[in-house]
C-alpha positions as CSV (number, residue, x, y, z in Angstrom):
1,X,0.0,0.0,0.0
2,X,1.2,3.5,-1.1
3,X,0.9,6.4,1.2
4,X,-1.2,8.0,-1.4
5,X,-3.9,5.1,-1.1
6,X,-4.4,6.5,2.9
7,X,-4.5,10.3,1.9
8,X,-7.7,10.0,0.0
9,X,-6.8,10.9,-3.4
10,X,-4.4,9.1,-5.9
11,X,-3.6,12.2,-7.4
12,X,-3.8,15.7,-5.4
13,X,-5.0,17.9,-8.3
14,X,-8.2,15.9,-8.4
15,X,-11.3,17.3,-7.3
16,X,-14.8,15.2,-7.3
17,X,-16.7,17.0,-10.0
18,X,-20.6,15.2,-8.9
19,X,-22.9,16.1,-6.2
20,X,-24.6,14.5,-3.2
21,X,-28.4,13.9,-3.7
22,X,-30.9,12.2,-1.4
23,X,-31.7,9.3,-3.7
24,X,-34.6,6.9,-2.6
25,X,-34.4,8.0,1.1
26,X,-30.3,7.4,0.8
27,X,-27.3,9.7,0.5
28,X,-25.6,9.4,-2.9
29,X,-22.7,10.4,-4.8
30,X,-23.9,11.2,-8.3
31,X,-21.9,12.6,-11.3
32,X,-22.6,12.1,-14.6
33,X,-21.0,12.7,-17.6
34,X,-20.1,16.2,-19.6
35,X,-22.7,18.5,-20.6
36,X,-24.2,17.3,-24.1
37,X,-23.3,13.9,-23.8
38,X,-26.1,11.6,-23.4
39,X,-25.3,8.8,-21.0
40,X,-25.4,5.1,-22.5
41,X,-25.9,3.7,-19.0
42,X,-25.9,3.5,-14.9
43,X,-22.6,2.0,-12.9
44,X,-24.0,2.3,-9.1
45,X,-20.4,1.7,-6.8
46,X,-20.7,0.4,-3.7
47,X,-18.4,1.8,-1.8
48,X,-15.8,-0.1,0.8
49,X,-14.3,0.1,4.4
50,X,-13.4,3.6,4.0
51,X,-17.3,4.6,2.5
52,X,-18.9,6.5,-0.2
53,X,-17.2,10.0,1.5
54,X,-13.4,9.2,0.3
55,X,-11.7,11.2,-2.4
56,X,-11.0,8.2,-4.0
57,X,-13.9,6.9,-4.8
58,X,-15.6,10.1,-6.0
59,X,-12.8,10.3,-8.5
60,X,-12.9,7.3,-10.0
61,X,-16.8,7.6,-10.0
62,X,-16.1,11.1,-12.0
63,X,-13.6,8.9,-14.7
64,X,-16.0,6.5,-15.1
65,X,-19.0,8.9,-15.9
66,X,-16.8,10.6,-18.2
67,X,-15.1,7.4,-20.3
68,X,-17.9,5.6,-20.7
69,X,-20.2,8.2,-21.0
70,X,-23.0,6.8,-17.9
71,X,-24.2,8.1,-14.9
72,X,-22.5,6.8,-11.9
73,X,-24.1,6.5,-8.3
74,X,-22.0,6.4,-4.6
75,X,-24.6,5.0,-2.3
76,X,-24.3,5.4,1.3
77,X,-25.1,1.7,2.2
78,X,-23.1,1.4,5.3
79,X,-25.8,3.9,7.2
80,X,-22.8,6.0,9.1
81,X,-20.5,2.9,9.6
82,X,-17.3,3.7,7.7
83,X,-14.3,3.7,8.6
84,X,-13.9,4.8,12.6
85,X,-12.8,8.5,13.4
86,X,-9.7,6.8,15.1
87,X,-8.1,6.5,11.7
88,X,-8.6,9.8,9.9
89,X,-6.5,12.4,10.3
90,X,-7.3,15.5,12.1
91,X,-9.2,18.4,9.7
92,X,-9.2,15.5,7.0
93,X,-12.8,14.7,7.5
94,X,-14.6,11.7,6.7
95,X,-13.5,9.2,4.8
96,X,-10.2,9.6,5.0
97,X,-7.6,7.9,6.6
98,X,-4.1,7.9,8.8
99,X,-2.6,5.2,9.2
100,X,0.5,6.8,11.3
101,X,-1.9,7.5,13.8
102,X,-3.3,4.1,13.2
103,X,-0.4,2.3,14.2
104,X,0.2,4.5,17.3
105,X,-0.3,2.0,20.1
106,X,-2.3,4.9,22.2
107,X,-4.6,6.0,19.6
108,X,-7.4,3.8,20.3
109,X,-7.6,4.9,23.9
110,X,-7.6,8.7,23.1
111,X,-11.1,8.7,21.5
């Protein structure tokens, strides 16, 4: 694992281009493709450990809208159970994640 895999983006420059939308009751990730281009489809991700919130995921969610063309949906599905705040860094927020402060054998009793 690359430290860049923890940080919440592969590449820094990247911003998540979709929005969040209440989508049958659940929060959801949605970006679709560029103006003008009609979608041929729907990918719906579902997200892992780290939950629909990381960088990561949004990203790729945003390449696959835009190669394919499709809309793509980020469900929340874990209802608020990602990853605990133990392991993202401080003024990260959600869905990011430390894993220096992970492996600090007193981090689990500071929370």
């Amino acid at each position: 694992m690359c430290q860049d895999c923890v940080t919440g983006t592969l590449r820094g420059d990247l911003t998540p281009a979709g929005v969040e939308e209440v989508v049958h009751n659940v929060p959801t990730y949605v970006t679709h493709p560029d103006p003008g281009i009609k979608p041929l489809g729907t990918v719906v991700i579902l997200p892992d450990a780290f939950g629909w919130t990381l960088r990561n995921t949004r990203v790729l969610a945003d390449a696959y809208a835009k190669r394919v063309p499709c809309t793509v949906y980020v469900p929340e599905f874990m209802n608020g159970t990602d990853t605990p705040i133990l392991l993202r860094p401080v003024g990260l927020g959600p869905g990011t994640v430390s894993l220096p402060r992970l492996l600090t054998p007193s981090s689990c009793l500071e929370h």
